[in-house]
NUDODO-538134 format. One record per residue (C-alpha): x, y, z; chain. Coordinates in steps of 0.1 Angstrom, whole numbers, plus 2048, in hexadecimal, padded with zeros to 3 digits. Example, Ala and Ser with C-alpha at 12.3 -4.5 7.8 and 13.67 -1.06 7.14 Angstrom:
% NUDODO-538134
     u     v     w   cadena
   87B   7D3   84E        A
   889   7F5   847        A
% end
This chain:
% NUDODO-538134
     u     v     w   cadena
   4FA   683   82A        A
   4E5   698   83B        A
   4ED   6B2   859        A
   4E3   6AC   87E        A
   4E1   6C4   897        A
   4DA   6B9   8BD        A
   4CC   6CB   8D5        A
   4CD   6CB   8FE        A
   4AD   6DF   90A        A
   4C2   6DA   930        A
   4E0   6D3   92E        A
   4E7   6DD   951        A
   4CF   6C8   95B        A
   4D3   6AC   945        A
   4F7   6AA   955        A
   4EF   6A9   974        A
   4D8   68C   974        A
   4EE   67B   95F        A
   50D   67F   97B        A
   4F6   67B   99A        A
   4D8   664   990        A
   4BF   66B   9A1        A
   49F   655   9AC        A
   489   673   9AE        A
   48B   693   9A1        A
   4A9   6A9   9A1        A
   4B0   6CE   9A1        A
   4CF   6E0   99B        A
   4D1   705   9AB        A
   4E7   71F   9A7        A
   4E7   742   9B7        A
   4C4   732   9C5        A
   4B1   731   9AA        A
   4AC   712   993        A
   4C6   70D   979        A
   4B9   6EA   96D        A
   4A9   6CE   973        A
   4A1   6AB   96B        A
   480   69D   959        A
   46E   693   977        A
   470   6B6   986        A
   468   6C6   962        A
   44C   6B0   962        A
   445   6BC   980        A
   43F   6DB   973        A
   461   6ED   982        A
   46D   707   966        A
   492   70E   965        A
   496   733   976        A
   47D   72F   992        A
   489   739   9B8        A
   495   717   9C8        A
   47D   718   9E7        A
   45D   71B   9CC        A
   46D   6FA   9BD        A
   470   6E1   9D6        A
   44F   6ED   9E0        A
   444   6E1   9C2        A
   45D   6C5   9C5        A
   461   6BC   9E9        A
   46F   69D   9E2        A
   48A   6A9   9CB        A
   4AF   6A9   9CD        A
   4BF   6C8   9D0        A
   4E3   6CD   9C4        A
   4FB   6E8   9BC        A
   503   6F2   995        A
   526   6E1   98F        A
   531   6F0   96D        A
   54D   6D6   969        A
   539   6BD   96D        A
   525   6D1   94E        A
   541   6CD   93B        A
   54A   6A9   93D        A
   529   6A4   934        A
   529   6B9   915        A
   548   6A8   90E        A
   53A   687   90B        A
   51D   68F   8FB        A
   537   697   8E0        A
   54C   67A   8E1        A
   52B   664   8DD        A
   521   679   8C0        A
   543   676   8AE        A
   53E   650   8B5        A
   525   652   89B        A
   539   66C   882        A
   556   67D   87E        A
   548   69C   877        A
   538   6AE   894        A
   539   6D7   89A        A
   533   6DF   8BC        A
   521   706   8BD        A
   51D   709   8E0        A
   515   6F2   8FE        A
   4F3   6E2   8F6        A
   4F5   6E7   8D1        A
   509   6D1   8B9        A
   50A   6C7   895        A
   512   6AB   889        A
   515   697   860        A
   503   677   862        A
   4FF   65E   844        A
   4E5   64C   859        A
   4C9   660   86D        A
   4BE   63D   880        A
   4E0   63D   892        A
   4D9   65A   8A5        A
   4B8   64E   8B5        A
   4C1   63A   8D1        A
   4D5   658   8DB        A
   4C0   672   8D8        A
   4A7   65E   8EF        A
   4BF   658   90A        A
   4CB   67C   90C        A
   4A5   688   908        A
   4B4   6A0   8EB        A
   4A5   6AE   8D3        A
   4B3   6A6   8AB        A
   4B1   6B3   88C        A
   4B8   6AA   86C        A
   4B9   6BB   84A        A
   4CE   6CA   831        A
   4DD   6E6   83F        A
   4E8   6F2   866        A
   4C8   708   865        A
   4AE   6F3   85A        A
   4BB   6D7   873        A
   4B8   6EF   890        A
   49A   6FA   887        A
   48C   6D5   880        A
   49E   6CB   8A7        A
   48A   6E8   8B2        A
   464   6D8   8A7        A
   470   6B2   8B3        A
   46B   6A8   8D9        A
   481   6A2   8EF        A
   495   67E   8E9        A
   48A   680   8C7        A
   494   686   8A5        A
   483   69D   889        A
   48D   691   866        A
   474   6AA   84C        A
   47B   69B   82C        A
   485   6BB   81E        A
   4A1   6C7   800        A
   4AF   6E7   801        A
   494   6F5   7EA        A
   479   6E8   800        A
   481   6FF   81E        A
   464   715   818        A
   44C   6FA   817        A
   45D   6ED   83A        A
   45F   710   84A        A
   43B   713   83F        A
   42E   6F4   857        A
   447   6FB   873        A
   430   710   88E        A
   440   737   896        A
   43C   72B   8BC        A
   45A   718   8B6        A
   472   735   8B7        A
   46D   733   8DB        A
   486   711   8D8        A
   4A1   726   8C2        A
   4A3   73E   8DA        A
   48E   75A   8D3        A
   47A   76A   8ED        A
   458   764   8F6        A
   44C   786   8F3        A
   458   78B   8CE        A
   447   76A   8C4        A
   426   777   8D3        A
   42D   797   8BD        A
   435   782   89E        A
   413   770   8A6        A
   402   791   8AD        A
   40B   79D   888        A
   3FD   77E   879        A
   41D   76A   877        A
   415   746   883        A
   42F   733   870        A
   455   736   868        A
   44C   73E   843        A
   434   753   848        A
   454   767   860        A
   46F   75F   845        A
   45B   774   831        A
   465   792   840        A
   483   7A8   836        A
   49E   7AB   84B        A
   496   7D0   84D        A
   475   7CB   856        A
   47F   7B1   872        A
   49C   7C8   880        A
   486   7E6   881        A
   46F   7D5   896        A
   482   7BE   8AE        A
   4A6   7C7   8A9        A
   4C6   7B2   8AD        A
   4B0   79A   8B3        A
   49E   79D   893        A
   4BD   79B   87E        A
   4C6   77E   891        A
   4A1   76D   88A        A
   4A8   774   864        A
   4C8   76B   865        A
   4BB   745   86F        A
   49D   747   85B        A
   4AD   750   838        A
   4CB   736   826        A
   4EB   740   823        A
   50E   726   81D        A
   516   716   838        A
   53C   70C   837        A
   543   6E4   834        A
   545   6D1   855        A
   564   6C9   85F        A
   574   6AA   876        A
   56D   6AC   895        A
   590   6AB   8B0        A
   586   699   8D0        A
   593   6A1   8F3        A
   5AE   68C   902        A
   5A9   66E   916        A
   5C0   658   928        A
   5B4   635   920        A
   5C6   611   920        A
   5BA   5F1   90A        A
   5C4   5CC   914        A
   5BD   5AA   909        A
   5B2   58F   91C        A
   5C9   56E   91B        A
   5A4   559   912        A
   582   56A   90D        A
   56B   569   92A        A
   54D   574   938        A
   550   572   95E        A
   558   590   976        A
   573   57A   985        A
   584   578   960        A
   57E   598   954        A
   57C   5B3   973        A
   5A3   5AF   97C        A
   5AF   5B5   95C        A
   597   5D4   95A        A
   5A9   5E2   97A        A
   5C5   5E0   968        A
   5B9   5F3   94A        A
   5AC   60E   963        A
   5D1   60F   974        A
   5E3   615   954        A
   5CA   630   947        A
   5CD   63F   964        A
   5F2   640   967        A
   5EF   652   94C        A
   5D9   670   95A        A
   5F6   680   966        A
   5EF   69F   97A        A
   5D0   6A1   96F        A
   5AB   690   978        A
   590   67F   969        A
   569   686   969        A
   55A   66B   950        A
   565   648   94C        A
   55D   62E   932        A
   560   609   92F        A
   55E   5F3   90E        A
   561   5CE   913        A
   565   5C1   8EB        A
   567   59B   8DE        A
   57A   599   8BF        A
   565   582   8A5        A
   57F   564   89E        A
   583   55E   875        A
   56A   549   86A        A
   56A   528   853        A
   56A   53D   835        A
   589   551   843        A
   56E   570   843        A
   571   587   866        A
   552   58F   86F        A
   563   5B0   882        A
   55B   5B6   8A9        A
   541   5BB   8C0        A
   53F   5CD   8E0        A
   52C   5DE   8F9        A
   531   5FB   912        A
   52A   611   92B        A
   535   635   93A        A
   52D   644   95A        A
   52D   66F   964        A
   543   672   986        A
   536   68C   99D        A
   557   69C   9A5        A
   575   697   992        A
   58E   681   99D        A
   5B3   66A   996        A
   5AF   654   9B1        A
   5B0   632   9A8        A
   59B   61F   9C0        A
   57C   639   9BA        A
   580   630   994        A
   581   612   99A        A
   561   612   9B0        A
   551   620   992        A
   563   60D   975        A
   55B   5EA   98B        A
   535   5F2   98E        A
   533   5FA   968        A
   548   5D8   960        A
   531   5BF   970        A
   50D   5D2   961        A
   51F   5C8   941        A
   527   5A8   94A        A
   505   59F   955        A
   4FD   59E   92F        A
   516   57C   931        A
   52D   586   90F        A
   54B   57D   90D        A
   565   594   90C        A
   589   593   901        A
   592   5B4   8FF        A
   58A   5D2   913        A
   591   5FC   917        A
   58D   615   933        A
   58E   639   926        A
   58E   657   93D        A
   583   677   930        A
   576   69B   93B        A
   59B   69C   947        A
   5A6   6C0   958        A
   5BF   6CD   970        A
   5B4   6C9   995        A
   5A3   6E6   9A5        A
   5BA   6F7   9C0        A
   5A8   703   9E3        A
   5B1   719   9FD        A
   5BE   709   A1B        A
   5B3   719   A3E        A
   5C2   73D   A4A        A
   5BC   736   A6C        A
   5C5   717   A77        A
   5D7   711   A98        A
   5FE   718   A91        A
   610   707   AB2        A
   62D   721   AAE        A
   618   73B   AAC        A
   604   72E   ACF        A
   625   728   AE0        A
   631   74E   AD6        A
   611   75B   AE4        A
   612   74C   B04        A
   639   755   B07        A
   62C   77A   B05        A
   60D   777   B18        A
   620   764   B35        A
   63C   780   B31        A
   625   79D   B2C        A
   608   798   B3A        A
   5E7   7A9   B2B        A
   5FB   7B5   B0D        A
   5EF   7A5   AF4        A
   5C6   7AD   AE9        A
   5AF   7A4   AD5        A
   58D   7AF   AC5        A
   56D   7A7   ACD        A
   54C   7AC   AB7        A
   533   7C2   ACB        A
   513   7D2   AC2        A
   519   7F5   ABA        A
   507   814   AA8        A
   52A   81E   A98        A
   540   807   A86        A
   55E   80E   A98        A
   546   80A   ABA        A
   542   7E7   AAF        A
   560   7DA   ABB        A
   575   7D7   ADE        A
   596   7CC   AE6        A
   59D   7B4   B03        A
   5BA   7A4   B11        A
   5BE   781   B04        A
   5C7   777   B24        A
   5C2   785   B45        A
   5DE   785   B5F        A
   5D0   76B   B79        A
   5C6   750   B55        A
   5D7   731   B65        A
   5D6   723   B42        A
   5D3   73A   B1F        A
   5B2   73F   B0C        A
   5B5   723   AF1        A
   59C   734   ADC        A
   5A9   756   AE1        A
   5C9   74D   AD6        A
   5BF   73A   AB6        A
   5AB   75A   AAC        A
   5CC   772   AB6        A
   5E1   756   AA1        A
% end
């Protein structure tokens, strides 16, 4: 059994494209500046950090869209789940970095390529971080190395591939200036010599570069989900057969969201293998499909908008299907907003007009003007002047 470890270069904006979808290429900005992007605009050339308006020249065609960090987090969250699908035993570090123990490395290659990650696998945590780090992305790297073979992997593995681990690009081109143009060659160092010259960051490059026990992994807990699973009276492949009792499925699970909502949502249409003629059951198949939502959400006829589409691509494959399972996860509390402070209160424009009508001119209000000082910058004016037929409808819902 050998440890994975899996690797998201992007993950913001690996998430992003995964929730919207886009046709072309996609950025995600924050505080306007790049915080992601897809690999259209990478292969574009657009480097995570640029200013936004240097991007979409680059990328005029691109879509631009905020950074959602929930949406981050559902995503992170199912990268998980589909990992633990494979094994039990998963670690998550950090969002982006997980390891995982795998019996089988060829299970992890169709995942790998359709989350363009980058995976590792070798005997330890280290090693398999540093063997993610030399594999491109949607690949896996799988040295055949044993424990006492490090040295002789750490000697091929180029020192320009700290860059991927997270050191900075200026110590590499000092490690390179001193002669050190492999991970061996840098592992040679002492820890004093490597903290005298870089500093926390030094230890911290030794501390990856050099073995040390690594505790046993253990099970890995999942989120929860709200989920329902029903039969079907007869197996069936057509949407007329199968898509009402899917609604049904989706009611139930998400009855059971309670207060809270849903950002990912999964369907698995199954078909039980009968017993055969030597009374031998040959187990069950199925097949599914998930889908990232852009917002979070309970309602039941936007699920089902989403659970409906990903029923019939399934059904185009013509199985037959005689049991199925909608599972919602990324579940959270809804976000509260602030309502409006200044919306039109009727009492309020009733007393206001009983004053004005009462007292005329009494009641003022301010008025932005240009001044030098700040208190010049303001002047008070009746709301309503005494021969107003009718009161100011905009003065009163700014005195209100």
């Amino acid at each position: 059994m050998r440890i994975g470890a899996l690797v998201l270069d992007d993950l913001t904006g690996t998430a992003h494209a995964a929730a919207h979808r886009p046709r072309g290429p996609l950025l995600v900005i924050q505080r306007g500046c790049v915080a992601g992007c897809c690999g259209v605009a990478r292969a574009l050339g657009v480097e995570i950090g640029w200013d936004a308006d240097r991007a979409t020249r680059l990328a005029p065609t691109a879509e631009v869209v905020p950074r959602d960090g929930r949406l981050e987090t559902a995503f992170w969250e199912d990268v998980r789940g589909r990992v633990h699908h494979l094994t039990p035993f998963l670690e998550d570090v950090r969002p982006g970095l997980l390891y995982f123990r795998l019996e089988d490395p060829s299970e992890c290659g169709a995942l790998a390529d359709e989350l363009g990650a980058r995976i590792g696998l070798a005997p330890s945590r280290r090693l398999a971080r540093i063997a993610a780090a030399t594999a491109a992305p949607g690949t896996i790297a799988a040295p055949d190395i044993a424990d006492e073979a490090a040295e002789a992997f750490l000697a091929r593995v180029p020192a320009r591939t700290l860059q991927r681990l997270g050191i900075d690009e200026e110590m590499v081109e000092r490690l390179q200036l001193f002669g050190l143009d492999t991970l061996g060659e840098v592992a040679g160092l002492s820890r004093r010599h490597l903290t005298q010259q870089f500093g926390e960051e030094g230890a911290a490059l030794h501390e990856l570069l050099h073995p040390r026990d690594e505790p046993r992994m253990s099970a890995y807990q999942p989120p929860p989900t709200a989920a329902a699973t029903l039969d079907l009276d007869a197996p069936g492949s057509e949407p007329g057969h199968v898509l009402p009792v899917l609604k049904e499925a989706l009611r139930r699970a998400t009855a059971d969201l309670g207060d809270r909502e849903t950002q990912h949502v999964r369907i698995t249409l199954a078909m039980r293998q009968r017993a055969t003629a030597s009374g031998l059951h040959a187990g069950q198949t199925h097949t599914s499909a998930s889908r990232l939502l852009h917002q979070p959400t309970a309602d039941l006829e936007t699920l089902w908008h989403t659970v409906r589409h990903l029923g019939r691509s399934l059904l185009k494959n013509g199985i037959a299907v005689d049991a199925l399972r909608v599972a919602l996860g990324a579940l959270s509390a809804p976000e509260t907003a602030q309502g409006s402070l200044f919306t039109e209160r009727p009492a309020a424009r009733q007393a206001i007009q009983a004053a004005e009508s009462r007292h005329p001119g009494s009641l003022l209000r301010a008025r932005k003007t240009s001044g030098f000082f700040p208190e010049e910058g303001y002047t008070l004016e009746p709301v309503r002047s005494s021969n107003q037929r009718a009161p100011d409808r905009r003065a009163l819902e700014g005195t209100a």
